[in-house]
C-alpha positions as a LaTeX table, in Angstrom:
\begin{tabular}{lrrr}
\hline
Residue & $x$ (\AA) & $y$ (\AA) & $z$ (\AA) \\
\hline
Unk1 & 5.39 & $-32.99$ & $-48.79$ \\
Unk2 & 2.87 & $-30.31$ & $-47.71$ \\
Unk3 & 2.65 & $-32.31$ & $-44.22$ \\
Unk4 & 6.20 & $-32.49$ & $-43.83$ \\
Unk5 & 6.59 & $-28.94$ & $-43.80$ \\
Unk6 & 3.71 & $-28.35$ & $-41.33$ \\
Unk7 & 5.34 & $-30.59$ & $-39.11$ \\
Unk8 & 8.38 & $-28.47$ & $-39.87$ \\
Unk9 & 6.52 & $-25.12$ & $-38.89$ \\
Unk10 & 5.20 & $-26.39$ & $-35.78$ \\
Unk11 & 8.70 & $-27.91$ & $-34.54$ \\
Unk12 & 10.44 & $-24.53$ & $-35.37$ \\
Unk13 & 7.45 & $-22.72$ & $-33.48$ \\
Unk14 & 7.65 & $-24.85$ & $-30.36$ \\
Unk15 & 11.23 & $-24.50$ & $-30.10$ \\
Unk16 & 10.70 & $-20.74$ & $-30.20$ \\
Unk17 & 8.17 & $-21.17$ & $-28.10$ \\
Unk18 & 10.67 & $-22.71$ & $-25.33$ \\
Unk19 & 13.30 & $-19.92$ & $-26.14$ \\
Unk20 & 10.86 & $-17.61$ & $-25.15$ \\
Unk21 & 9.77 & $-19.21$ & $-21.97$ \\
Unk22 & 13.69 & $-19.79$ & $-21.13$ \\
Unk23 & 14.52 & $-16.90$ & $-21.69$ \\
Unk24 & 11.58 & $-15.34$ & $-19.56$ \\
Unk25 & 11.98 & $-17.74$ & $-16.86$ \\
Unk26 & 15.71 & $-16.59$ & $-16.34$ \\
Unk27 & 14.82 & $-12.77$ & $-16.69$ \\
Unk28 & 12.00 & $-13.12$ & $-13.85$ \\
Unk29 & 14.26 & $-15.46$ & $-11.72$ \\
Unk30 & 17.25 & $-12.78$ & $-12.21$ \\
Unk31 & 14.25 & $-9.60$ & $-11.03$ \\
Unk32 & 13.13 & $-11.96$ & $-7.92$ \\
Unk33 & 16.46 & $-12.16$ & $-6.70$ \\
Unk34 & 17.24 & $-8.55$ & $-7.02$ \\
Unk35 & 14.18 & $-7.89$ & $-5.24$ \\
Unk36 & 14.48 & $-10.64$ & $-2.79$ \\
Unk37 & 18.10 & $-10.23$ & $-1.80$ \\
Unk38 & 17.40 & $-6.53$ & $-0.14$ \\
Unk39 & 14.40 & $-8.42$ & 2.37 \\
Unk40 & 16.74 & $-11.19$ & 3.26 \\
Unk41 & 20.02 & $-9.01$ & 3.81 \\
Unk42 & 17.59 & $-6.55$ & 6.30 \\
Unk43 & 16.14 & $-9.30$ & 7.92 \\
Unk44 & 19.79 & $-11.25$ & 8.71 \\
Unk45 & 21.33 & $-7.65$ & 9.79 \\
Unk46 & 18.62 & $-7.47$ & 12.03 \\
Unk47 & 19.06 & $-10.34$ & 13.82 \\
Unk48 & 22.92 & $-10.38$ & 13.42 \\
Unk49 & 26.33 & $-9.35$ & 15.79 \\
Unk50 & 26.25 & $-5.56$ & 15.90 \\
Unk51 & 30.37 & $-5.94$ & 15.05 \\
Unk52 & 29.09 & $-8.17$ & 12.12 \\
Unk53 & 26.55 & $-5.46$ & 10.65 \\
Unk54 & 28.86 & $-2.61$ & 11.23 \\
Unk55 & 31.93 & $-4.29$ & 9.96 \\
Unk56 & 30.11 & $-5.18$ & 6.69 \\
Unk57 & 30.46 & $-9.25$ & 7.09 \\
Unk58 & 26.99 & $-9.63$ & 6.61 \\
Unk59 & 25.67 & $-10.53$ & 3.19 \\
Unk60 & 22.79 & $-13.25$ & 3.17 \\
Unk61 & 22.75 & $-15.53$ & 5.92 \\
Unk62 & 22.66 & $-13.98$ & 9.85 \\
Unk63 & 26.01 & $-14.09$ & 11.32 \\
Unk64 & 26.21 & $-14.41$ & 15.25 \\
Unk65 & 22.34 & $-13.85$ & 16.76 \\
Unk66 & 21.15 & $-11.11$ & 18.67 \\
Unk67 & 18.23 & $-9.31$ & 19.25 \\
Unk68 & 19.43 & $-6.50$ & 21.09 \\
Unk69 & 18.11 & $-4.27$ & 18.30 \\
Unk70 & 14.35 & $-5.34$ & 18.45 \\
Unk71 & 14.64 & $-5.05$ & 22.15 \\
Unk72 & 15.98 & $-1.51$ & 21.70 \\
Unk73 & 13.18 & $-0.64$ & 19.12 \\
Unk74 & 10.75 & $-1.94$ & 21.90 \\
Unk75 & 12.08 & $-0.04$ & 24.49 \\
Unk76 & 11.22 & 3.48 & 22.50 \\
Unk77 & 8.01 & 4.82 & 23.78 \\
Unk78 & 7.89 & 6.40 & 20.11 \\
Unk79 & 7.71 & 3.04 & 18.08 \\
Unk80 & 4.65 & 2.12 & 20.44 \\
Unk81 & 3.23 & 5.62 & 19.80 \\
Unk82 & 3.95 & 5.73 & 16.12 \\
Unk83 & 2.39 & 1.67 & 15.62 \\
Unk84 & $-0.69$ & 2.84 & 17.51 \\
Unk85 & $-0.84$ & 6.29 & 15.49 \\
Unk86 & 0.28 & 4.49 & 11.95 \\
Unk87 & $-2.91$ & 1.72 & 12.65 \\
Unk88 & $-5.20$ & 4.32 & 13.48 \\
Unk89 & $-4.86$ & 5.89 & 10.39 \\
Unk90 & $-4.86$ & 2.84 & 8.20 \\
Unk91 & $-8.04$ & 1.86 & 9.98 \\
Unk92 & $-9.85$ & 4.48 & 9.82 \\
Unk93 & $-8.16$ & 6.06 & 6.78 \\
Unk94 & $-9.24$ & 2.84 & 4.73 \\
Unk95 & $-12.78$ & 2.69 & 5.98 \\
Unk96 & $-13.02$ & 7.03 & 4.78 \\
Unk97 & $-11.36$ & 5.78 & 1.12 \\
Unk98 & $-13.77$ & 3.25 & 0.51 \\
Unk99 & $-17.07$ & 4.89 & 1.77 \\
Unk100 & $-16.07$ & 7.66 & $-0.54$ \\
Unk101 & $-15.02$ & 5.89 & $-3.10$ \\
Unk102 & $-17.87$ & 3.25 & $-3.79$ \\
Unk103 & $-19.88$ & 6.25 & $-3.04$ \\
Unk104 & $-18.68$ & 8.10 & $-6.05$ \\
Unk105 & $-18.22$ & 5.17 & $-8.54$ \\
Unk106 & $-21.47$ & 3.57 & $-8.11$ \\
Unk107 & $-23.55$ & 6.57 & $-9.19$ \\
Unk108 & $-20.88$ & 7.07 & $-12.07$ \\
Unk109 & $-21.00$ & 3.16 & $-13.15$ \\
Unk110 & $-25.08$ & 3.79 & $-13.91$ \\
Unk111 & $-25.33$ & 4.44 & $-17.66$ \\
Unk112 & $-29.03$ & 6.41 & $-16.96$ \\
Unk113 & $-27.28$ & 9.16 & $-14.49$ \\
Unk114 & $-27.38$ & 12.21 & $-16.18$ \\
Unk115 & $-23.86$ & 13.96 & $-17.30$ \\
Unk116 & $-21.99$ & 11.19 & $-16.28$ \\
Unk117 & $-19.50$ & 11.32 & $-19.18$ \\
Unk118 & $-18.91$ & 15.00 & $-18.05$ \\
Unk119 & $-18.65$ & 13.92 & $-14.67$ \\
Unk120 & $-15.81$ & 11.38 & $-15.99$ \\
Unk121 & $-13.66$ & 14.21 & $-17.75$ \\
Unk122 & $-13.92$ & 16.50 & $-14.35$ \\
Unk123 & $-12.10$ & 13.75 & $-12.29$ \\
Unk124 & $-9.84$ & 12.62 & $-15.26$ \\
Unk125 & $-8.88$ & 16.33 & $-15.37$ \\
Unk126 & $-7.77$ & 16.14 & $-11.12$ \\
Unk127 & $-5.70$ & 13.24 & $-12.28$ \\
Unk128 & $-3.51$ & 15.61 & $-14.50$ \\
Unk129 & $-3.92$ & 19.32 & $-12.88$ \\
Unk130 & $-3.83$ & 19.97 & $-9.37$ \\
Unk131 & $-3.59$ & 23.14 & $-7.00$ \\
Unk132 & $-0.12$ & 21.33 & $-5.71$ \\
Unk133 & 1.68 & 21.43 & $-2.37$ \\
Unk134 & 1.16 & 25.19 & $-1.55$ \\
Unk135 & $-3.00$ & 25.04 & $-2.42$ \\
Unk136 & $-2.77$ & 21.65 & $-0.17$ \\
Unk137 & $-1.14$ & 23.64 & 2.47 \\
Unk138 & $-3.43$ & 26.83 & 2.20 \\
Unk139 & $-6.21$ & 24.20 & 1.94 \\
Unk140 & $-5.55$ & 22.01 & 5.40 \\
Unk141 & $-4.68$ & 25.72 & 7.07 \\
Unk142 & $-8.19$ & 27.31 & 6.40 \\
Unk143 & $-10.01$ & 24.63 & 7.75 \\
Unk144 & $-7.72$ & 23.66 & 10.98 \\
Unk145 & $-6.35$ & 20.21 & 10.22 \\
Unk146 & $-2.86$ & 21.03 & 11.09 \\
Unk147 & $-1.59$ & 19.07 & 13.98 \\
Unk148 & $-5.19$ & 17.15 & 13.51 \\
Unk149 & $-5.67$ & 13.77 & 12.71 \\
Unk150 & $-8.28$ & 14.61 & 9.94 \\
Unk151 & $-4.90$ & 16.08 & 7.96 \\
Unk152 & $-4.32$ & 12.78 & 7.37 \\
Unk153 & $-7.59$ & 11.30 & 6.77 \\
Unk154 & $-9.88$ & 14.06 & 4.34 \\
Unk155 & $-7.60$ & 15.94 & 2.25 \\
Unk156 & $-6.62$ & 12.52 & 0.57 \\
Unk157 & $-10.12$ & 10.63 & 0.46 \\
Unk158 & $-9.89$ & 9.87 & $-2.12$ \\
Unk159 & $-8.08$ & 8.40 & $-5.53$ \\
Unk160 & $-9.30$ & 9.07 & $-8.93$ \\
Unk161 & $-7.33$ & 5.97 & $-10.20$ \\
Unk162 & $-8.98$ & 3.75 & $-7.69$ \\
Unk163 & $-12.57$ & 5.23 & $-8.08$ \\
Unk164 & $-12.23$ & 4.03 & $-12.28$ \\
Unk165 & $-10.77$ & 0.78 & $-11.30$ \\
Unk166 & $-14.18$ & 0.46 & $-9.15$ \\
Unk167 & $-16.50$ & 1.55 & $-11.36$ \\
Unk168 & $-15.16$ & $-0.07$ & $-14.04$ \\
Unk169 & $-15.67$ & $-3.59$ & $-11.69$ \\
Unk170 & $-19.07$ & $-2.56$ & $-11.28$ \\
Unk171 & $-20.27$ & $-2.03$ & $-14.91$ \\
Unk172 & $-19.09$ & $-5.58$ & $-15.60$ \\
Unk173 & $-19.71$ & $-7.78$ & $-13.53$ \\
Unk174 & $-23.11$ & $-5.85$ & $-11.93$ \\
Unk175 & $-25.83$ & $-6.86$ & $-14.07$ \\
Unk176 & $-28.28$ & $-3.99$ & $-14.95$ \\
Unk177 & $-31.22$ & $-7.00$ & $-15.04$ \\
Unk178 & $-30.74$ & $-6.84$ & $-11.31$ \\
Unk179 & $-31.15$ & $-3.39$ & $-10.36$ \\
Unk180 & $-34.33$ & $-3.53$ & $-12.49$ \\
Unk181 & $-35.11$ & $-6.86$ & $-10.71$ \\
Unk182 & $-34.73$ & $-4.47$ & $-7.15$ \\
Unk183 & $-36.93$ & $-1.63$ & $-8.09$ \\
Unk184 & $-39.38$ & $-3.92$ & $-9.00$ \\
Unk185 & $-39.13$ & $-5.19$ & $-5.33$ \\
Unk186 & $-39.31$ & $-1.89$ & $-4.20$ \\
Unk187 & $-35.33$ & $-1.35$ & $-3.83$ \\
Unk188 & $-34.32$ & 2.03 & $-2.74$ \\
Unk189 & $-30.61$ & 3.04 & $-4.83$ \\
Unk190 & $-29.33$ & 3.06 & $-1.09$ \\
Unk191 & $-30.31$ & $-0.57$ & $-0.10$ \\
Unk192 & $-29.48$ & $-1.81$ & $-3.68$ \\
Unk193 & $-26.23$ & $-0.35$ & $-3.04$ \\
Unk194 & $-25.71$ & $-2.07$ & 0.36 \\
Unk195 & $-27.73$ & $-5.62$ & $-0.07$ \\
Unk196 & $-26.94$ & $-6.52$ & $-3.61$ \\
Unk197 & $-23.80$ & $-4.45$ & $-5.21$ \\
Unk198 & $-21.35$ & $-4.55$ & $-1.94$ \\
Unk199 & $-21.78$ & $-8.54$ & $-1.35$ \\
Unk200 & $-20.99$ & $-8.79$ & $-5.09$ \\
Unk201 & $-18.35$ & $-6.31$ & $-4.54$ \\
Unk202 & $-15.51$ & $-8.82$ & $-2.54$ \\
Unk203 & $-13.37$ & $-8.67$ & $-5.20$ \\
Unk204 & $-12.79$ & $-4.53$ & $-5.74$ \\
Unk205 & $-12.93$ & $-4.41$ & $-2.14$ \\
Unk206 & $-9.76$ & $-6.30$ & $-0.95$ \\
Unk207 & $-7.95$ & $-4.75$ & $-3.56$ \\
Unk208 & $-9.18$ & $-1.35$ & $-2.74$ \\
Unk209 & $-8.11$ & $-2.56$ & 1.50 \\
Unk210 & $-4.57$ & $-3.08$ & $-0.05$ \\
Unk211 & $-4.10$ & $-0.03$ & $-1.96$ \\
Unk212 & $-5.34$ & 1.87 & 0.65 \\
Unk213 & $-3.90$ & 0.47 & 3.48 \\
Unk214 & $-0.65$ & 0.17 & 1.95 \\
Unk215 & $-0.57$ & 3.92 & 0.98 \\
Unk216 & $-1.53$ & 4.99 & 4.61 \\
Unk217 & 1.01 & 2.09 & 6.57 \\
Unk218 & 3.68 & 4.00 & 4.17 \\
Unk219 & 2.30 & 7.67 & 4.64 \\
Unk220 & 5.21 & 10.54 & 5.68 \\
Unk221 & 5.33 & 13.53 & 3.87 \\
Unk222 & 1.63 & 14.96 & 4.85 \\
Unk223 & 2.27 & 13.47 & 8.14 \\
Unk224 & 6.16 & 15.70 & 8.08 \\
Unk225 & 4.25 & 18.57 & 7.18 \\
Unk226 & 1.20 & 19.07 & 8.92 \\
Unk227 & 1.72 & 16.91 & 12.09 \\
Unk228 & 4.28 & 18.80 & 14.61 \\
Unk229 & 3.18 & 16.74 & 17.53 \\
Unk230 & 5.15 & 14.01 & 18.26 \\
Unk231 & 2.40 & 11.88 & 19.86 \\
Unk232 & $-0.06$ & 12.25 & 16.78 \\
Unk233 & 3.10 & 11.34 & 14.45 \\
Unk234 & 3.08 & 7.56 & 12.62 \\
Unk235 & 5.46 & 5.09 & 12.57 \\
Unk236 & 6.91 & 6.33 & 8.93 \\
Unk237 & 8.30 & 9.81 & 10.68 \\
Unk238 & 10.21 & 7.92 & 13.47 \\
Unk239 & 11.75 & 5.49 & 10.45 \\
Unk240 & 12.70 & 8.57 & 8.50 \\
Unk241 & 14.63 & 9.90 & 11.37 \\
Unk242 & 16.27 & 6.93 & 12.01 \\
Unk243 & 17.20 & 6.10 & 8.51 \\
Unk244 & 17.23 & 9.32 & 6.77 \\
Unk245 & 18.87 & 11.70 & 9.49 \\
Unk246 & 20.18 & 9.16 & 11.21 \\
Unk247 & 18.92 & 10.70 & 14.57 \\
Unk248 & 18.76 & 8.64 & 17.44 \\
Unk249 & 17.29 & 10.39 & 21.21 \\
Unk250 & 19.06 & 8.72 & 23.74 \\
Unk251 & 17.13 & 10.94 & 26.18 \\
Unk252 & 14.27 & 8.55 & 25.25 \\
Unk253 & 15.81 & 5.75 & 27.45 \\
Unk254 & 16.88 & 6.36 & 31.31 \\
Unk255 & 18.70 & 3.06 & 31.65 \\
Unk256 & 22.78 & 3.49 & 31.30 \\
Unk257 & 23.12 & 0.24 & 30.03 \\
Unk258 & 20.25 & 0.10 & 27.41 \\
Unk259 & 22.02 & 3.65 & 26.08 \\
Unk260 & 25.64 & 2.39 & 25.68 \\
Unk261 & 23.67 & $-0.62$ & 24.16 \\
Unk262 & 21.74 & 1.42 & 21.76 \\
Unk263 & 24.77 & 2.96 & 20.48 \\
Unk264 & 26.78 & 0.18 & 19.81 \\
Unk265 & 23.75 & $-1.20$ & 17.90 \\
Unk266 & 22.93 & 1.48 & 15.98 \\
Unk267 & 23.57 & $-0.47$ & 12.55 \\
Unk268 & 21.70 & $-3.04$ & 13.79 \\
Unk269 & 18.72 & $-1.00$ & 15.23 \\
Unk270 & 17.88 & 0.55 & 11.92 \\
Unk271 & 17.43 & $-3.09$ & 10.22 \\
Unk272 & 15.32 & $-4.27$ & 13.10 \\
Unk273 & 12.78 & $-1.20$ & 12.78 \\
Unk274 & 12.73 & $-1.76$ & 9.61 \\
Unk275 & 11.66 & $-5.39$ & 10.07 \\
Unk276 & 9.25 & $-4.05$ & 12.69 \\
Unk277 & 7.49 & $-1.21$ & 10.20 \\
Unk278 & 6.61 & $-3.87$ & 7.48 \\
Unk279 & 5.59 & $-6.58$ & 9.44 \\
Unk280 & 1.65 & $-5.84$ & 9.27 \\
Unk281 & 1.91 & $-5.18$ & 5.67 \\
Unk282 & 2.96 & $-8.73$ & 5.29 \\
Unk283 & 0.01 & $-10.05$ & 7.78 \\
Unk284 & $-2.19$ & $-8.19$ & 5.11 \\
Unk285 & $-0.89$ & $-9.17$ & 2.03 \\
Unk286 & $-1.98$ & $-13.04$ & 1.68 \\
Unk287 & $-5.74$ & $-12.22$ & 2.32 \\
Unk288 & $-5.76$ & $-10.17$ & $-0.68$ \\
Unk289 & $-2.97$ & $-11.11$ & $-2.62$ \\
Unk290 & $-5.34$ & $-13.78$ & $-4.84$ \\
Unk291 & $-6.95$ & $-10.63$ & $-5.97$ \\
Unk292 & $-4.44$ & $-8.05$ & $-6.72$ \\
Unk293 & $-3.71$ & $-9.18$ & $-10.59$ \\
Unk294 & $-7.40$ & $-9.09$ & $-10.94$ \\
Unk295 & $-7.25$ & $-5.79$ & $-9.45$ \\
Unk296 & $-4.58$ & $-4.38$ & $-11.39$ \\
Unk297 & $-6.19$ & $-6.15$ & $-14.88$ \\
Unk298 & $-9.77$ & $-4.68$ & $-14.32$ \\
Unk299 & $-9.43$ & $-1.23$ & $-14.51$ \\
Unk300 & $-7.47$ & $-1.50$ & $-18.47$ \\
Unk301 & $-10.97$ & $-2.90$ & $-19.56$ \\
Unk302 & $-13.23$ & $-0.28$ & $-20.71$ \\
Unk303 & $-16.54$ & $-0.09$ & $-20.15$ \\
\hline
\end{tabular}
């Protein structure tokens, strides 16, 4: 009798068990399509009949083929400007957020440096209260970074949330026994730092690459504010104009043809530079995407 209703339990708790994963299967499946949908309809508008896009007869697959609009995008001196400004920052934007970050989290991921729990408190305090857009302002003003590039690189160094999610990484899965193995060996903190905790690092640091990078690729507002000079101007600004304001030079091209073309593909030319702004975003994305959940997991454990 007693077995009988064990079996009992265990039948009623894998049925419940297949509810749940049914019912979670056809919630995700419903979210990826939402999300998915948006990607595909851009992508077929951008390669679709301008009369197609504009008359609203495109929904999911491409109808007609043309790729007028790309050429169009090509043909802006600005794109090429903005792709060449937007990687610059990225690059060298990335390479500023990690130096300062590791450079910060290691000391604070040492349980013998001194005040470090105080030290903790003063940047979880930046995370809440800041001196906002006007102190940012006043801030980039006194020290000449508008219309620089370093108004895009310093004033945003770093991020607080990112710095935890690194030192966290480092207190578990950096031994201690191995820094006391190094000083034995005569191990400076600087070349422990660079010969044992950055090659043990791979993890923190693709997901760091991708935050970063992602957050510069998409950058606008400091770059709307600060940057007044249209050849030190990313990609992003040109997209807002385009997409937000709907402003399109035509003085920007001197062939007749390529203008009438232009603005009987106007539709179409906003989906194509949008398919042109994300593309290196997707080139990134499948080197680190094996260690994004990590990523994202690592900084809720506390340590």
């Amino acid at each position: 009798m007693k077995n009988n209703i064990k079996v009992r339990k265990k039948q009623k708790l894998a049925m419940g068990d297949r509810v749940f994963y049914l019912v979670t299967g056809i919630l995700l499946t419903a979210v990826f399509l939402a999300v998915l949908y948006p990607c595909v309809f851009v992508l077929s508008a951008s390669i679709s009949d301008s009369a197609a896009v504009t008359g609203g007869r495109v929904f999911i697959l491409p109808v007609g083929f043309n790729l007028e609009g790309y050429e169009a995008v090509f043909e802006d001196r600005r794109v090429w400007s903005g792709y060449i400004n937007s990687i610059y920052y990225t690059v060298f934007g990335t390479l500023i957020n990690i130096v300062v970050t590791f450079a910060c989290a290691y000391p604070l991921s040492r349980r013998d440096l001194p005040g470090r729990d105080k030290l903790m408190l003063f940047f979880a305090f930046t995370m809440y209260f800041s001196g906002g857009l006007i102190g940012h302002y006043i801030w980039n003003v006194k020290y000449g970074f508008v219309n620089s590039r370093w108004s895009m690189l310093l004033p945003g160094a770093m991020s607080v949330t990112n710095m935890i999610i690194t030192r966290t990484f480092l207190q578990q899965n950096i031994p201690e026994d191995l820094w006391d193995a190094s000083r034995l060996d005569g191990c400076s903190d600087f070349q422990y730092l660079r010969k044992v905790v950055l090659p043990l690092s791979h993890t923190v640091l693709a997901v760091l690459v991708l935050y970063y990078g992602v957050s510069h690729w998409n950058s606008y507002f400091d770059a709307m504010i600060y940057l007044r000079k249209q050849n030190l101007q990313p990609l992003t600004i040109f997209l807002r104009q385009i997409l937000v304001l709907e402003q399109v030079d035509m003085s920007e091209y001197s062939d007749p043809d390529l203008i009438f073309k232009v603005m009987q593909l106007a539709a179409t030319l906003k989906y194509a530079l949008i398919i042109v702004s994300i593309v290196p975003v997707l080139l990134m994305y499948p080197f680190v995407q094996k260690y994004f959940v990590k990523g994202v997991t690592i900084g809720a454990i506390k340590g």
